[in-house]
C-alpha positions as CSV (number, residue, x, y, z in Angstrom):
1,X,0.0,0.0,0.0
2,X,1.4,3.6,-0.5
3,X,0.5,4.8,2.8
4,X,2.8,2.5,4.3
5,X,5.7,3.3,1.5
6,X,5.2,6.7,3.0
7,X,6.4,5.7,5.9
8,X,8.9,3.8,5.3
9,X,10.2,6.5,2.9
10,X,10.3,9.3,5.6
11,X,12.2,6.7,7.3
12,X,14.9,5.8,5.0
13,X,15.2,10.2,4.5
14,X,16.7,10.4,7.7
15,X,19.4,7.4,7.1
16,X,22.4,9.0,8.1
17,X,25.2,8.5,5.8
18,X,27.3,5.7,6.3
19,X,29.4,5.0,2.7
20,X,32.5,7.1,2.3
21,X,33.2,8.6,-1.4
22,X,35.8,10.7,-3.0
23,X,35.3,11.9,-6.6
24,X,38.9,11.9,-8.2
25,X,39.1,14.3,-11.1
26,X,39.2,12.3,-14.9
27,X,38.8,14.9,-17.1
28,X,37.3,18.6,-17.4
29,X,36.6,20.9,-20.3
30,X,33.3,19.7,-21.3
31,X,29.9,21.4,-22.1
32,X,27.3,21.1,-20.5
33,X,27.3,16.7,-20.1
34,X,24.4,14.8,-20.5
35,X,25.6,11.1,-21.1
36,X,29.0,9.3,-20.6
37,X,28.6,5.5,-21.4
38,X,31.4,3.1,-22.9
39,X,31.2,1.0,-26.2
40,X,32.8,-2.4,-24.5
41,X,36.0,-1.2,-24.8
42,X,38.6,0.8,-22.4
43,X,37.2,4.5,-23.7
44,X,34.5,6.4,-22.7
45,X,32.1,8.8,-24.7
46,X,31.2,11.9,-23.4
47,X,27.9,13.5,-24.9
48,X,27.0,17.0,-24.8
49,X,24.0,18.8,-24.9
50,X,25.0,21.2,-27.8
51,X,25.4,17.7,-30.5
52,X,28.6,17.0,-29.9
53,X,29.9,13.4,-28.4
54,X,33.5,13.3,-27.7
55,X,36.2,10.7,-26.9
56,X,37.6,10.1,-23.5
57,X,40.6,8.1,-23.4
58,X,41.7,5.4,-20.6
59,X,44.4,8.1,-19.5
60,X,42.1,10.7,-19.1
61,X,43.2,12.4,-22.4
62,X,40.5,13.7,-25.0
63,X,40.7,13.2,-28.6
64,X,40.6,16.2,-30.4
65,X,38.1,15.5,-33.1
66,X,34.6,14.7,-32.2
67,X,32.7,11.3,-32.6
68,X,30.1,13.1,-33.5
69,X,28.7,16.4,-34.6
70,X,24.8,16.5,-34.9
71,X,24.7,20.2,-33.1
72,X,23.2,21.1,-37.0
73,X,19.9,19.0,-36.4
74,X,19.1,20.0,-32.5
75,X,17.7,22.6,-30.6
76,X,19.4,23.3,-27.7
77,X,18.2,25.1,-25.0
78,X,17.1,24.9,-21.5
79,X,16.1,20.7,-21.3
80,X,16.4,20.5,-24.9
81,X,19.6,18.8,-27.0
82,X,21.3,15.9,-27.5
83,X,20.4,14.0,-24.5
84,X,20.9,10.3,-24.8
85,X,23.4,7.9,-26.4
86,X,23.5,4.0,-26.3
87,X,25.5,1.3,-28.4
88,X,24.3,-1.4,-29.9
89,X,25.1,-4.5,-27.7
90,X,26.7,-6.0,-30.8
91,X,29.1,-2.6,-31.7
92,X,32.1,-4.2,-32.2
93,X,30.6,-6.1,-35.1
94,X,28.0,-3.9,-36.6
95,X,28.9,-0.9,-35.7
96,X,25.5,0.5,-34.7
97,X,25.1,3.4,-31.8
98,X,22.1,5.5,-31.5
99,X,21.4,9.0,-29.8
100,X,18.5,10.8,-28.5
101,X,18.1,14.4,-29.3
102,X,14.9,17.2,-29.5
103,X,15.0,18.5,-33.7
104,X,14.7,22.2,-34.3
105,X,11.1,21.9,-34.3
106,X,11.7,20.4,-30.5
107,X,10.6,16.8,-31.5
108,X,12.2,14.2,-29.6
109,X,14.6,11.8,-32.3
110,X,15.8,8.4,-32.0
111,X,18.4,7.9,-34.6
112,X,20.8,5.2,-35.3
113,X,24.4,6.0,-36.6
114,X,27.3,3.9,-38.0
115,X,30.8,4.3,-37.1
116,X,33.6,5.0,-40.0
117,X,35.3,2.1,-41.7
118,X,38.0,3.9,-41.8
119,X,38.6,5.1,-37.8
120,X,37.4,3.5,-34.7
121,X,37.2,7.3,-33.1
122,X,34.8,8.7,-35.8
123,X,31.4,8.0,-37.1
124,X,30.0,8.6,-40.0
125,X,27.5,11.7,-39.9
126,X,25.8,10.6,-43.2
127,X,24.9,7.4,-42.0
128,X,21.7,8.3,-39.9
129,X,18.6,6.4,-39.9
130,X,15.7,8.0,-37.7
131,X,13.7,5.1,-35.7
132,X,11.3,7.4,-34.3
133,X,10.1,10.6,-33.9
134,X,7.9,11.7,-31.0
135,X,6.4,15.5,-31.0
136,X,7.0,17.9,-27.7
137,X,4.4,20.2,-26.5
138,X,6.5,22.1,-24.4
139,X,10.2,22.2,-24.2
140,X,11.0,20.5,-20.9
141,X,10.6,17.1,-19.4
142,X,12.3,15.1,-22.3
143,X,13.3,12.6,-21.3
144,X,16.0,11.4,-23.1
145,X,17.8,8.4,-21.5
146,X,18.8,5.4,-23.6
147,X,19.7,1.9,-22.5
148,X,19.9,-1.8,-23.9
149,X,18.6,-4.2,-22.0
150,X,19.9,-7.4,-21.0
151,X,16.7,-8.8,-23.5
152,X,19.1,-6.8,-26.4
153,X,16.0,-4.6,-27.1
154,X,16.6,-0.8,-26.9
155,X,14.6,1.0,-24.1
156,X,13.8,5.0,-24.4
157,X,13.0,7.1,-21.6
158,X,10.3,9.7,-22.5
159,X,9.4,12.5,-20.4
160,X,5.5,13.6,-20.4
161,X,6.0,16.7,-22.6
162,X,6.6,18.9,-19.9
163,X,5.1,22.5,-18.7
164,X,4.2,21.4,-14.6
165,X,1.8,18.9,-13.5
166,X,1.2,16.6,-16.6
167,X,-1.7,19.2,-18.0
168,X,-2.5,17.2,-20.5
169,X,-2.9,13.9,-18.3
170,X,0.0,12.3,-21.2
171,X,1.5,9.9,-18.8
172,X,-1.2,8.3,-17.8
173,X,-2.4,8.0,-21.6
174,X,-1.9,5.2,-23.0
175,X,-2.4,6.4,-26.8
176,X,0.8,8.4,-26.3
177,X,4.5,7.7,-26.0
178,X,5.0,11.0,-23.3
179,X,5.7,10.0,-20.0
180,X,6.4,6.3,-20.6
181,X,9.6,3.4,-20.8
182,X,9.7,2.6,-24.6
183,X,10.8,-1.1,-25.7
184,X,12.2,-1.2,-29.3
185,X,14.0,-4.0,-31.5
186,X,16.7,-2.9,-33.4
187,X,17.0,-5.8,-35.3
188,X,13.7,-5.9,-36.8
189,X,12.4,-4.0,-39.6
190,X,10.6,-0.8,-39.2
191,X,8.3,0.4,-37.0
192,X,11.0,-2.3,-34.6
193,X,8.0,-3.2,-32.5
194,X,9.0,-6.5,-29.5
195,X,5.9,-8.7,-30.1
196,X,5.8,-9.0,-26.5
197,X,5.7,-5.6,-25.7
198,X,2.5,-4.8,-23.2
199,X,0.4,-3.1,-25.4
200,X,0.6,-5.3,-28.6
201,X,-2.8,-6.1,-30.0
202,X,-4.3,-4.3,-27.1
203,X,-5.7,-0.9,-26.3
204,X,-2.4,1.3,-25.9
205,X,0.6,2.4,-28.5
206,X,2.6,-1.3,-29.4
207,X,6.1,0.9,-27.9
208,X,4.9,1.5,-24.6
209,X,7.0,-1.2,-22.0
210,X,6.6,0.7,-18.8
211,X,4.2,4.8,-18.5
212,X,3.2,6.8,-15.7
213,X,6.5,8.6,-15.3
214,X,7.1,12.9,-14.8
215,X,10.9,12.7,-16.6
216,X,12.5,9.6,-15.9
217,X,15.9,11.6,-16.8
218,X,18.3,8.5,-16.5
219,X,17.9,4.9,-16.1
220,X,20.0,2.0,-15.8
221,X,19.9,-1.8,-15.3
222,X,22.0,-3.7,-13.2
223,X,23.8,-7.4,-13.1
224,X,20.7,-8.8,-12.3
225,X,18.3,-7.6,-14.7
226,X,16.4,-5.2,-13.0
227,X,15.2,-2.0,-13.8
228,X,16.2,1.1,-12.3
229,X,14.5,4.6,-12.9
230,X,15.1,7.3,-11.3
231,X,12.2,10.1,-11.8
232,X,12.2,13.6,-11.3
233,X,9.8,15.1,-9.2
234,X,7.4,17.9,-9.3
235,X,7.9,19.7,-6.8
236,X,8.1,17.8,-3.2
237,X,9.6,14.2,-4.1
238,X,11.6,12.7,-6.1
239,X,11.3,8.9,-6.6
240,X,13.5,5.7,-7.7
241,X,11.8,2.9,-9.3
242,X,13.3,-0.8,-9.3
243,X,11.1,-3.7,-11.4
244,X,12.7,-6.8,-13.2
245,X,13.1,-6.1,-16.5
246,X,10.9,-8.8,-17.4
247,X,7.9,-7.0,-15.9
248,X,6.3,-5.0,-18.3
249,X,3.5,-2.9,-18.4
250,X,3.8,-1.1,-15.0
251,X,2.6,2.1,-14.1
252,X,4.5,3.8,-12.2
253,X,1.9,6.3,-10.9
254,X,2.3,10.1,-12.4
255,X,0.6,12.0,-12.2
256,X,-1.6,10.5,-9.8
257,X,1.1,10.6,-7.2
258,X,4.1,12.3,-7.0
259,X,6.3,9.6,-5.3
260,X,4.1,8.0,-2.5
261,X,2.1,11.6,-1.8
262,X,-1.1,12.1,-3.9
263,X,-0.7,14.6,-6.8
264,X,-3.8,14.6,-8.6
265,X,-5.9,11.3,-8.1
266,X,-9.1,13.5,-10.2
267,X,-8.6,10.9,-12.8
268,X,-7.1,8.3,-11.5
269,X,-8.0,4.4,-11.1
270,X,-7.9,2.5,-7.9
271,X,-4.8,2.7,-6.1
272,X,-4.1,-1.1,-6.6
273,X,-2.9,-0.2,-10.5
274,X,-0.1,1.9,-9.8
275,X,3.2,0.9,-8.4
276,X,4.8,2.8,-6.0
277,X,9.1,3.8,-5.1
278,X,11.6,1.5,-4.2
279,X,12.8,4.2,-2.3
280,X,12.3,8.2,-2.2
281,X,13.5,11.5,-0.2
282,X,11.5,14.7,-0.1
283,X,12.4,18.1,-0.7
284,X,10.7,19.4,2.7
285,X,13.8,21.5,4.6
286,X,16.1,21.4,2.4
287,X,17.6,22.7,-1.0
288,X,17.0,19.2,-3.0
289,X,15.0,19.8,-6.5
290,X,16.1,16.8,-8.7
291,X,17.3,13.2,-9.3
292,X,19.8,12.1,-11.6
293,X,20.0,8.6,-11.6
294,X,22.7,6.4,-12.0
295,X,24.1,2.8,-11.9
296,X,24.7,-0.4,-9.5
297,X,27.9,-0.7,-9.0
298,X,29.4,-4.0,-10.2
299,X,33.3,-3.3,-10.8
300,X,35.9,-4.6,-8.3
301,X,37.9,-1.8,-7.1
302,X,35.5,-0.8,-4.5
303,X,34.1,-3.7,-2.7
304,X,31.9,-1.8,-0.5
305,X,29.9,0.1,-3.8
306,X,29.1,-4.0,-4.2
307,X,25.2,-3.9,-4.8
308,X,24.8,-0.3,-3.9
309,X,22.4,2.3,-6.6
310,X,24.1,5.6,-6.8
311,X,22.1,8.5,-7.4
312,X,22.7,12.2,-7.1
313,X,20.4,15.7,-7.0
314,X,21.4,18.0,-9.2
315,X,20.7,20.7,-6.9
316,X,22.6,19.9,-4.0
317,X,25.2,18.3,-5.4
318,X,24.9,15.6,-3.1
319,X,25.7,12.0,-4.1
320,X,23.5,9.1,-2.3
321,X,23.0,5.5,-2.7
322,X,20.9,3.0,-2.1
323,X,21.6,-0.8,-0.7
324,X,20.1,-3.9,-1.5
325,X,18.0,-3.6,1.9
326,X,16.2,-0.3,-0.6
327,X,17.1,2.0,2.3
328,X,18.3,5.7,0.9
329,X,21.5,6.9,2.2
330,X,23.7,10.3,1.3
331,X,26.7,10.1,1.2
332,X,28.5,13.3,0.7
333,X,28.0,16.9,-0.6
334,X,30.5,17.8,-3.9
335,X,30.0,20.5,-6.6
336,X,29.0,20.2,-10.1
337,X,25.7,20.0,-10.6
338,X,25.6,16.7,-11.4
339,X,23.3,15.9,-14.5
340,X,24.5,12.2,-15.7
341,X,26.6,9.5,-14.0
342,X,29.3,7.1,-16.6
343,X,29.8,3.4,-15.9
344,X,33.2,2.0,-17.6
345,X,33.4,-1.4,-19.2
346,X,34.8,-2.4,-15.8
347,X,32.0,-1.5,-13.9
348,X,33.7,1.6,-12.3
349,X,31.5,4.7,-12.4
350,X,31.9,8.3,-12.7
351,X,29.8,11.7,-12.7
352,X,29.5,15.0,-14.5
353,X,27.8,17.9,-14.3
354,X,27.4,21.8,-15.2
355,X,31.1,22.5,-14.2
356,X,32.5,20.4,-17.8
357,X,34.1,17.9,-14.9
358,X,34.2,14.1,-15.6
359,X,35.0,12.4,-11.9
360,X,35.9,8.9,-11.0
361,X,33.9,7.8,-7.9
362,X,36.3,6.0,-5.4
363,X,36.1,5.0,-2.2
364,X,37.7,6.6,0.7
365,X,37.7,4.0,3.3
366,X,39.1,1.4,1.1
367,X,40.5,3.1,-2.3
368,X,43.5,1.9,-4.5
369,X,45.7,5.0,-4.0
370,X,46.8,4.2,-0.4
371,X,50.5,3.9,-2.6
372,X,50.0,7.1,-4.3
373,X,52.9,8.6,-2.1
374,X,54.9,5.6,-1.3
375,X,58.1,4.3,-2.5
376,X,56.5,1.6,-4.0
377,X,54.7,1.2,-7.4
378,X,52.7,-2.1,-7.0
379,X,50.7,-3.6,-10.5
380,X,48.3,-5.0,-11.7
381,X,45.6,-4.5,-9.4
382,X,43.0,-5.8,-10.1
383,X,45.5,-8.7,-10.8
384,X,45.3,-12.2,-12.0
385,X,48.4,-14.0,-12.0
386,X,51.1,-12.0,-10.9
387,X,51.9,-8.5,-8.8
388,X,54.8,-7.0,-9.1
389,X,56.3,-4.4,-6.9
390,X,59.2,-1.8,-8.1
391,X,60.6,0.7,-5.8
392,X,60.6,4.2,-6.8
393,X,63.3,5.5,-4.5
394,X,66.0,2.5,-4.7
395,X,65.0,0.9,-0.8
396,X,66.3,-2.2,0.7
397,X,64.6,-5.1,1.0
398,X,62.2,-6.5,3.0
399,X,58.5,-8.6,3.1
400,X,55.7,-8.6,1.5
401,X,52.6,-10.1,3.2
402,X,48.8,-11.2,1.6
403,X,46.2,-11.6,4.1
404,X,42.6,-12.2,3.2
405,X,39.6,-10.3,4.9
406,X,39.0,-12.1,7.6
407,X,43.3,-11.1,8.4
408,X,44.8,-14.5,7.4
409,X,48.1,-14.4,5.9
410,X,47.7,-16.6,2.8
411,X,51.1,-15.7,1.2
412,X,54.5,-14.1,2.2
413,X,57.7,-13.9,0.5
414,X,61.1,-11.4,0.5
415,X,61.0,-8.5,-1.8
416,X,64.5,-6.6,-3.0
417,X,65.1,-2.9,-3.8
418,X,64.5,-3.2,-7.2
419,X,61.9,-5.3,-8.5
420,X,59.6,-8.2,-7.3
421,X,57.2,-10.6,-8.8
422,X,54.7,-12.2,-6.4
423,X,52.8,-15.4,-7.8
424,X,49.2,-14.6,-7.2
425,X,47.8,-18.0,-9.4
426,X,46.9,-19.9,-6.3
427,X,45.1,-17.1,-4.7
428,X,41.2,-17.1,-5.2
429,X,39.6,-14.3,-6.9
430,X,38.4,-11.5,-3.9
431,X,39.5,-8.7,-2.2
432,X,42.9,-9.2,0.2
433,X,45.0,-6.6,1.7
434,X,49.2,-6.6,0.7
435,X,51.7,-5.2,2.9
436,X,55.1,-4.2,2.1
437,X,57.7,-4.3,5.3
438,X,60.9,-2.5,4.9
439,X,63.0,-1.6,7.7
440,X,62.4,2.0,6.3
441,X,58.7,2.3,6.8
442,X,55.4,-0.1,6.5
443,X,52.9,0.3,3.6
444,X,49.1,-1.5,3.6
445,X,47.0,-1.8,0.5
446,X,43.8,-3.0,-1.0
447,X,44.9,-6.1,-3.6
448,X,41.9,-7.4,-6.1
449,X,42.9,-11.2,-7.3
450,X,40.4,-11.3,-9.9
């Protein structure tokens, strides 16, 4: 029932923060961000509102020339631009990516690209093929968001046409695509309708997967398949939504209620059709105005991310989470105004906002730069069948220790001044802790075995 959400909700607000986080600075110089996903591979692309997406190397270096320019074919302003950008789960092979963008006449644009034949770090601008086309009334709450699913279709996050409370009642109608989850397949022919999408051969347009959303500005899906969306509010709360990805058709309540709190229920069903927040905060006493979703985190550099949703408001600048027991947590206040989070093809995650700043998110209780200042250079890490340690600054000798979590030491062996190869092969893959014991000084660090 939502009453008892409610509750619960007002609860988990008042979590006190308990997960420590750094953001270490990647790369800057960027306008205005919107998306930052990866193609599989060790770069990242970096998309910005005006049309242009731009390459962001594993070193933090940016190329030059653009991926892609489609600034020509948008209208940016305010929420409006080139919003979304997703590649096709099969890239490597087909080369297929496609972006999200609002047209000069301020119609939202799905589009699928190509990338050159002739270099990896371009695409080709003439290869566009438009998927879909969906007309704005107004100019905010677009949406934008693009994501493959772990079902290989494409899913489109649409916003419900904007102005302020829904006046048109769009997410809640099911004859338009505003304010909905859309489910397309790529690989069919056009109009790339899944035949088990919710709506086919019933009442409702055949590319509606998921509706009653405000402006469902990012969504993600985790390592288990489910669906994360994190929806902006109107005015009081603002609301993430978690459902298997195999559960279609759900309505996610806008603009009936706004989170768990009744919005407008003049047109509304019984309260049994609408699904409400896996978790929530409000914006009661405070400065808190908007959610910009994120990921899961399933890399392996940060064991205590394991499992948790990040999420930030762009307002505060405050980064939160929340765990797999649903409860809502915040974990720090930054700057930036964050307006999209990046996953790498590791798993590690980052953040960007209105200051043209790409961060890393690390972990400060139990981060891989405890060696930053040391004598010692120690790689890998994550590792797999070998670490080697080199001292920096010529030191004697001395011992190197590997103890697992619970503290057992599982493997020790003498290191010299120079350069040491430890034989990690018998070690199962987790999280230990190597130490380094030189009569000079004593160094402790976070090893991954993969």
């Amino acid at each position: 029932m939502r009453t008892k959400l409610l509750l619960l909700s007002l609860f988990f607000a008042g979590i006190a923060s308990a997960q420590t986080i750094e953001l270490e600075l990647f790369a800057s110089d960027f306008e205005s961000p919107t998306e930052i996903v990866n193609a599989g591979d060790d770069r990242l692309f970096v998309v910005e509102q005006s049309g242009h997406i731009r390459v962001l190397n594993a070193d933090g270096t940016v190329n030059d020339n653009d991926f892609l320019d489609v600034s020509s074919l948008i209208s940016f302003t305010g929420e409006r631009g080139l919003l979304g950008l997703a590649f096709h789960p099969n890239y490597a092979a087909n080369g297929y990516f496609y972006i999200d963008y609002t047209n000069t006449d301020g119609s939202t644009v799905i589009a699928r690209y190509s990338k050159s034949e002739m270099d990896n770090n371009t695409a080709n601008p003439a290869s566009a093929v438009v998927m879909l086309t969906v007309e704005q009334p107004f100019e905010n709450h677009n949406g934008g968001c693009l994501r493959f699913g772990p079902d290989g279709y494409l899913y489109i996050a649409m916003g419900d046409g904007g102005s302020g409370g829904d006046p048109g009642n769009r997410a809640q109608n099911l004859d338009l695509l505003l304010g909905k989850i859309l489910r397309l397949d790529v690989d069919a022919a056009a109009p790339y309708i899944p035949t088990t999408n919710p709506f086919v051969n019933v009442d409702g347009a055949d590319e509606i997967w998921a509706y009653g959303l405000r402006n469902p500005w990012k969504f993600s899906f985790d390592e288990n398949g489910d669906l994360w969306i994190a929806d902006v509010g109107q005015g009081a709360v603002e609301e993430i939504n978690k459902m298997p990805a195999t559960t279609a058709g759900v309505n996610y309540g806008w603009k009936c209620y706004e989170g768990d709190q009744e919005f407008d229920t003049s047109q509304c069903s019984d309260i049994g059709v609408y699904t409400g927040p896996t978790a929530q905060y409000l914006h009661a006493g405070s400065s808190r105005c908007s959610i910009t979703g994120g990921y899961v985190y399933h890399g392996t550099n940060y064991p205590n991310f394991s499992g948790k949703y990040f999420f930030a408001d762009f307002c505060t600048s405050e980064i939160g989470y929340v765990g797999s027991d649903n409860i809502l947590s915040w974990a720090g206040t930054f700057e930036g105004g964050f307006t999209t989070f990046g996953e790498d093809s590791s798993g590690e995650l980052y953040i960007a906002g209105g200051n043209g700043n790409v961060y890393k998110i690390t972990d400060t209780a139990a981060g891989l730069n405890e060696f930053a200042n040391s004598p010692f250079a120690v790689y890998p890490n994550p590792a797999n069948n070998q670490v080697f340690i080199s001292s920096k600054e010529g030191m004697g000798g001395g011992s190197a220790s590997i103890a697992n979590i619970s503290g057992q030491v599982v493997l020790e062996q003498y290191i010299d001044g120079n350069n040491s190869e430890i034989d990690t092969s018998k070690l199962q893959g987790g999280v230990y802790v190597l130490s380094i014991d030189t009569p000079e000084a004593k160094f402790s660090r976070k090893l991954i075995i993969r």
